[in-house]
N, C-alpha and C positions, 0 to 999 in steps of 0.2 A: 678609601685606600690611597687616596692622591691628595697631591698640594692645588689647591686649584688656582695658584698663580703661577704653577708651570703648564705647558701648555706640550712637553715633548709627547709620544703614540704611548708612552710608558705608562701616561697619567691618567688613560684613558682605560675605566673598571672593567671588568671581565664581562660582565652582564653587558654592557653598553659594546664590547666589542665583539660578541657572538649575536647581538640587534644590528651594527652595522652592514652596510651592503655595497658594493660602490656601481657607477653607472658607468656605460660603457661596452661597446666589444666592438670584435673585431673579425674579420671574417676570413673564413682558411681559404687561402689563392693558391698556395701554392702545395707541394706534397709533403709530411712530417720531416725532419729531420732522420730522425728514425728509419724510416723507408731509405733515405738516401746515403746515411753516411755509414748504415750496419748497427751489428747488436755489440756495444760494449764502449761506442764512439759518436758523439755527437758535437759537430763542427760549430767551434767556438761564435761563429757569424748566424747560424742557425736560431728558428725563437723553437719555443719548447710548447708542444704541442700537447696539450693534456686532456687524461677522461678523470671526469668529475663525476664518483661513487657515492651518492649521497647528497643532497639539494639544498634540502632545510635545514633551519637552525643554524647550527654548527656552521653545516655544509655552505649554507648561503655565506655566513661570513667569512671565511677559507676562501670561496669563491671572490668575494669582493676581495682581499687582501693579495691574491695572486693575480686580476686584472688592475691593482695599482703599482706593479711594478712599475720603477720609473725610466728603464732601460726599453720598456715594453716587447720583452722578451719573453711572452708566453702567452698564449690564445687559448681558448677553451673550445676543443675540437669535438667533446661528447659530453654528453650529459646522460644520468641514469639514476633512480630512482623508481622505488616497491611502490609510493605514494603521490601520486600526481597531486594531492593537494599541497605535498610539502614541495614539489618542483615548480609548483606553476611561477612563480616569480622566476627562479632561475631559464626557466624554456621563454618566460619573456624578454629578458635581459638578454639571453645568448637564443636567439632563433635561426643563426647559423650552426650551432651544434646540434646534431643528432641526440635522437633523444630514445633511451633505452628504459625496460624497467628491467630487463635482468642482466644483472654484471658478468654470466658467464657467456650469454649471446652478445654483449661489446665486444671482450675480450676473443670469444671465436668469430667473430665477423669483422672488426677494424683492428687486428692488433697490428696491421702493419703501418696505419694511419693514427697512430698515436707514440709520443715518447714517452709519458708517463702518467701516473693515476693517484688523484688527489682521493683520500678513502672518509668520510664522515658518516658512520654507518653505526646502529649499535656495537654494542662491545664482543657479541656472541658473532658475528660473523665477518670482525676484523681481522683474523689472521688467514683467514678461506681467502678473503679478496687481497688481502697482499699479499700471498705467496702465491698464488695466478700470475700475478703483474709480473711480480720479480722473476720466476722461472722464465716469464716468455722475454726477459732481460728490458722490462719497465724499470723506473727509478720510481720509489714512493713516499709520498707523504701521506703518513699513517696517521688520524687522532688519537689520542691517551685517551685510554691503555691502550698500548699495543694490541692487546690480547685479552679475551676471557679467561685462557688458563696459562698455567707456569709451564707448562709444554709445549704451549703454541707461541710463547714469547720466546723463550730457547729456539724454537725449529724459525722463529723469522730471525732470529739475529744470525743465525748461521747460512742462512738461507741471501743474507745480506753480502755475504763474503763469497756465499760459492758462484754468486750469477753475478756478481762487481757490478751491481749498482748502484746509485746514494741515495737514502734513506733519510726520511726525518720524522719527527717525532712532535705529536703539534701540541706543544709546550710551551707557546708564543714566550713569555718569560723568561727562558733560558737565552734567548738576543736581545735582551734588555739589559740597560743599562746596570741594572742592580748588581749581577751576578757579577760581573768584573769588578766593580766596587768594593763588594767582600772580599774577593779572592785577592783584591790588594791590602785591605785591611789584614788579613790573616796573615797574610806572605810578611806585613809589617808586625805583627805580632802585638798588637793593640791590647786583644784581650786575655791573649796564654793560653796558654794549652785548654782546648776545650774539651769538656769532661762529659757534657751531655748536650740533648738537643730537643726540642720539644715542639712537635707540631699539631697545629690543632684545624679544626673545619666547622662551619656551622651546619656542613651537612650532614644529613642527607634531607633536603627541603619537598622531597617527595614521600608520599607513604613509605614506612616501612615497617617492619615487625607486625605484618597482620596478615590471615587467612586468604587464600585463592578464595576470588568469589565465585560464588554459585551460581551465577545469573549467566544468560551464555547470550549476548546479542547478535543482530544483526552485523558482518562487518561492513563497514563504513564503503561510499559508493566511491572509488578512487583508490583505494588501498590493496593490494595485492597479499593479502591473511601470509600464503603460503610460502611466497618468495621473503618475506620478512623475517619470519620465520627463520628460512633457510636450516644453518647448521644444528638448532635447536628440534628437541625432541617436539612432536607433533602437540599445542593443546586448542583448546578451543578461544576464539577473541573472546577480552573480556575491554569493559570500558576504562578510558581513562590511563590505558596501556600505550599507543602512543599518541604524540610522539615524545615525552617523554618520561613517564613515570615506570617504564621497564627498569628505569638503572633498580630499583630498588628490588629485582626478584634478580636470584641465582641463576634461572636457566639464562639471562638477557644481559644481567646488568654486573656490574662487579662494586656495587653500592657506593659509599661516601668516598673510600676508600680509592675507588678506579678514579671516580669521576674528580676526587682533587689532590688524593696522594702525589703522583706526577707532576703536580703544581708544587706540592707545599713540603714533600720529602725530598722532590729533586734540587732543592740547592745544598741542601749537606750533602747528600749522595756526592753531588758531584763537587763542592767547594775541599769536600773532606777524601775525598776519591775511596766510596767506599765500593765493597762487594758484596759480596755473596751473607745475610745473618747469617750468625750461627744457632741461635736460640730464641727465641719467641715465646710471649705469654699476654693473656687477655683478660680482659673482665667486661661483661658482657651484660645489659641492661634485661631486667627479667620483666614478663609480661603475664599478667594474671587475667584468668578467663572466668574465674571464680574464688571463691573462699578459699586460698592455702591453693590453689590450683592452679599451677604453671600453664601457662596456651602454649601449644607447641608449634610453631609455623615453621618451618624447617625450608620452606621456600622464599621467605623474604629474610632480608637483611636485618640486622638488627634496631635499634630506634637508637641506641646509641651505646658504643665502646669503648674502651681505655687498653691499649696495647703498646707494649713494650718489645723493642727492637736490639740485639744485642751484636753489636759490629765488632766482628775483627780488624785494628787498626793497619798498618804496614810498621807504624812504631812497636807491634807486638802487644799494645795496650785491649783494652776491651771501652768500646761508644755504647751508654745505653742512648735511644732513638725513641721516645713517645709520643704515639698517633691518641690524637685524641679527636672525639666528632661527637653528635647529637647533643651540644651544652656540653659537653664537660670538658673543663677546663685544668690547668696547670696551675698550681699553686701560684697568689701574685706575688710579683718581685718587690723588695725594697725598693726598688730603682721608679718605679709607678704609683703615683700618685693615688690614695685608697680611693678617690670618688671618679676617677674614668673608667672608660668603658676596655678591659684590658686588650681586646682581640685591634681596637680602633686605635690603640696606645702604641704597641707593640707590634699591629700587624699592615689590616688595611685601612688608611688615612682616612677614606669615605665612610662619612658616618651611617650612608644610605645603601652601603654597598661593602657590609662587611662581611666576607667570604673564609677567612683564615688566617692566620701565622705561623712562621718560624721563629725562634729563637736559640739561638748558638749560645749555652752557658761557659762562659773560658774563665780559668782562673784570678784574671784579674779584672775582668767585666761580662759583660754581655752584649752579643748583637743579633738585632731583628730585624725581619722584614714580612710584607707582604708576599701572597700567592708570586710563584713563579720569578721572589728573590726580588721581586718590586721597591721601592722607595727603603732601603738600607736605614737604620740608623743603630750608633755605635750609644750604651746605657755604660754611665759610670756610678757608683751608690756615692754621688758627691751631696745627697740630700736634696739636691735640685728636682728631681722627677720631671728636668727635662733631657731628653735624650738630641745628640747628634748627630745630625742627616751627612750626606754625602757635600755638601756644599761648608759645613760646618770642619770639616776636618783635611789635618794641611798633607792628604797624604799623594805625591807625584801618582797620574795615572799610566800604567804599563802596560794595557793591553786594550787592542783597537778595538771601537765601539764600531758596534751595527748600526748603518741607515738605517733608520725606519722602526728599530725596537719589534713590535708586535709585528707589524707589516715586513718590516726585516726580516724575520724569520722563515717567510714564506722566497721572499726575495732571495737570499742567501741560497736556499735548496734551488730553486731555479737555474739561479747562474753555476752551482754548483753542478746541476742536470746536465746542463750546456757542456762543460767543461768535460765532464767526464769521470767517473770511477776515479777515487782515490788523485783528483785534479786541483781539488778544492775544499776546506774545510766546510760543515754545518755546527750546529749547537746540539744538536739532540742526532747523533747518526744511532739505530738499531744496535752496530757495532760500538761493543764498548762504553754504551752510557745507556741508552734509553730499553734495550733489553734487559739490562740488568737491575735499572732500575724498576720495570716494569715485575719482571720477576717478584724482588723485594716487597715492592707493591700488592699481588697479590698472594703472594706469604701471610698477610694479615688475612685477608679473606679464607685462606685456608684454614686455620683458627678460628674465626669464626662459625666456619659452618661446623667444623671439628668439634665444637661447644654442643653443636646440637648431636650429633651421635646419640641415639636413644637404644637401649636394650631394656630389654624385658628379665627380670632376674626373679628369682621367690625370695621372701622374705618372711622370715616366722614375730605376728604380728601377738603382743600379750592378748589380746582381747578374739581376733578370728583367726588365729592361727595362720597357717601356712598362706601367703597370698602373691599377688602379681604384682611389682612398683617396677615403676620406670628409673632405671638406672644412665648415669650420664656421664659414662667413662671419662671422657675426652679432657672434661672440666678442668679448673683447679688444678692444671699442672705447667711445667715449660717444656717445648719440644723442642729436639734436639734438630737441628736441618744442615743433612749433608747436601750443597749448594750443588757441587761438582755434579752431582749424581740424583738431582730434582730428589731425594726422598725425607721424610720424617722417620727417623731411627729409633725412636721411641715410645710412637704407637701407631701402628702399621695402619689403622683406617683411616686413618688423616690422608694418608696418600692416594683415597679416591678422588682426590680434588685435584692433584697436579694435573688429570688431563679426562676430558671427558668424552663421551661415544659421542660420535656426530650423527644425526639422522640418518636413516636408510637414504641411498641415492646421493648424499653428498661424501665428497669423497677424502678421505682425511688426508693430511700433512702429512708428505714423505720425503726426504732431501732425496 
């Protein structure tokens, strides 16, 4: 994905930046911010006092990124985690921080000794633990997706305005250097009017498109089944679930889609300023359990799909948008040489660490990038089949770049915590970008599971007569999506996926 003779936090792959860690802490002496300046204000002299939702993976490097601020403006005042195996590193590095496993005993026993709550947590029970935060007037940084459903992305972006606190969205990529790069390329009008956009992913690198197993094990000695769980309906451990091959089942994960859409749709969303589809359609990889015999797994995500995105422009035009994942790929450009590798050409520079692309088709060229709007370059069909990077092109830069890129991103919501409500800008606020894009985001998955809809119909058969086939409504068609009003207008069962029941005892989302 990178040049490896630059050396900026930009160049550094995604895989390599969710393994980093960084060393260091620092110990709480004195009382939160929070406690002392009130709910809505936090005194610009003050460091920012955080609980950390979430340990491992992710969570670790979230944590390293936010103890490298270089202002050292923020301590880690809790820690909390379902898995002490995925904590142990972090309760080592911060053994000043209290250490919880359930996020709803933090938040009722130190909410007054914390200013805000970093969330790295499956996808099924990210919007339970940011709208806690923010109701009791936390600032949060959220991991992508926002949310598991289109109803719980809606209820935090508004949720972000009624309690005025700042919000972000962990899309490290959006404070990198790429994203201002384009947005100056287009502003100069390089490549003309862009007519479509094409994104793709090699995910999803976990199981998917296969049966719930039937084996029911032991759970593991450290993990907390029940609190994991959480907002999801009650099933039994199965192995190999965490800690990470949940993205790939519906009740947990929000598939290829959650886990890089946000990365690799968020720069047109936001270079293009788009909103709300209006129309959506899919093709969807079929799985055979036998002769002529469809497997039906309706629980897990598909192995791989081709979906189409239909944007309303503000010029009144129409953007088609295509997601593509599991191998399949976009037709290659002229501009790309027949024997590379397209996703390495086009998207991420590392040949050992190819993740995704964008590319922006405009009427007089094209331009791509890597995940998160990474290393830009501008494709002219000059026969060359080489493309021009950011360093290549004479175009004046007009909007101020982020310390730190990746690490910057973390940095930026910090000082912006400090500052206060509407103080200070971020790259991804819930408000206005990362809500709606998250939305978008999971508009495909809606489609998807919509594909499975199965009915049972009779069918008069030449040879046995009247019989029983499985009918698959949903299929082979585009839905209609009124944005304003979360619904599919054109066939009503799709709209069991805008929002789903949360387990008994947890308590749903209510502004």
């Amino acid at each position: 994905m990178k040049e490896k003779t630059l050396k900026s936090a930009e160049k550094i792959s995604r895989r390599q930046f969710i393994g980093m860690t960084a060393s260091g802490f620092a110990a709480i002496s004195v009382l939160p911010s929070y406690a002392i300046s009130g709910l809505g204000h936090v005194a610009p002299s003050d460091k920012l006092y955080i609980a950390k939702v979430g340990c491992g993976g992710m969570g670790g490097a979230d944590l390293g990124s936010l103890m490298k601020t270089p202002k050292k403006n923020a301590e880690i005042a809790f820690l909390c985690d379902v898995d002490d195996r995925q904590a142990k590193d972090a309760v080592t590095k911060y053994p000043k921080a209290k250490y919880y496993h359930d996020w709803r005993e933090l938040y009722d026993k130190e909410n007054k000794h914390f200013d805000a709550v970093c969330i790295s947590t499956p996808d099924h029970n990210h919007a339970i633990q940011a709208f806690n935060a923010m109701r009791m007037g936390k600032h949060v940084y959220l991991q992508k997706p926002l949310a598991h459903d289109i109803a719980e992305a809606r209820i935090l972006t508004q949720a972000a305005a009624k309690y005025r606190v700042v919000t972000q969205m962990g899309d490290q990529g959006n404070s990198c250097n790429g994203m201002k790069t384009m947005r100056e390329w287009f502003e100069a009008d390089l490549i003309g009017e862009i007519e479509k956009v094409y994104c793709w992913t090699n995910r999803p690198v976990w199981p998917q498109g296969i049966p719930w197993p039937a084996d029911k094990p032991a759970v593991p000695q450290g993990l907390n089944w029940d609190l994991w769980l959480g907002t999801a309906e009650y099933v039994d451990y199965i192995d190999n679930l965490v800690p990470f091959n949940w993205r790939g089942w519906w009740a947990f994960g929000t598939g290829a889609l959650g886990d890089m859409g946000c990365h690799i749709i968020g720069p047109p969303f936001k270079l293009l300023e788009l909103g709300y589809p209006s129309e959506i359609s899919c093709s969807v990889s079929t799985v055979y359990s036998g002769i002529f015999e469809e497997a039906y797994y309706p629980d897990s995500g598909p192995v791989s799909c081709s979906i189409r995105y239909k944007f309303p422009l503000k010029n009144g035009k129409m953007l088609d948008l295509y997601w593509m994942d599991g191998g399949i790929m976009p037709e290659r450009p002229d501009e790309v040489a027949p024997d590379v590798d397209l996703t390495h050409a086009m998207g991420d520079l590392d040949p050992n660490d190819i993740e995704g692309a964008t590319v922006f088709v405009g009427k007089k060229g094209k331009v791509s990038c890597g995940w998160g709007g990474s290393d830009p370059r501008l494709w002219v069909n000059d026969g060359s089949h080489k493309p021009l990077f950011a360093k290549d092109v004479n175009i004046p830069e007009k909007y101020r770049r982020i310390p730190g890129e990746f690490d910057g991103h973390y940095w930026s919501w910090i000082d912006a915590c400090i500052a206060g409500y509407d103080k200070a800008e971020v790259e991804s606020p819930f408000e206005g970008y990362a809500g709606p894009l998250t939305e978008a985001v999971l508009m495909g998955n809606l489609i998807l599971r919509s594909y499975n809809i199965r009915q049972t119909v009779k069918q008069n058969d030449p040879v046995y007569g009247e019989i029983d086939v499985s009918s698959f409504p949903g299929r082979n068609m585009t839905y209609k999506w009124d944005g304003a009003n979360m619904r599919i207008t054109n066939f009503e069962p799709a709209n069991q996926f805008i929002k789903r029941k949360y387990r008994a005892g947890w308590e749903e989302l209510k502004l």
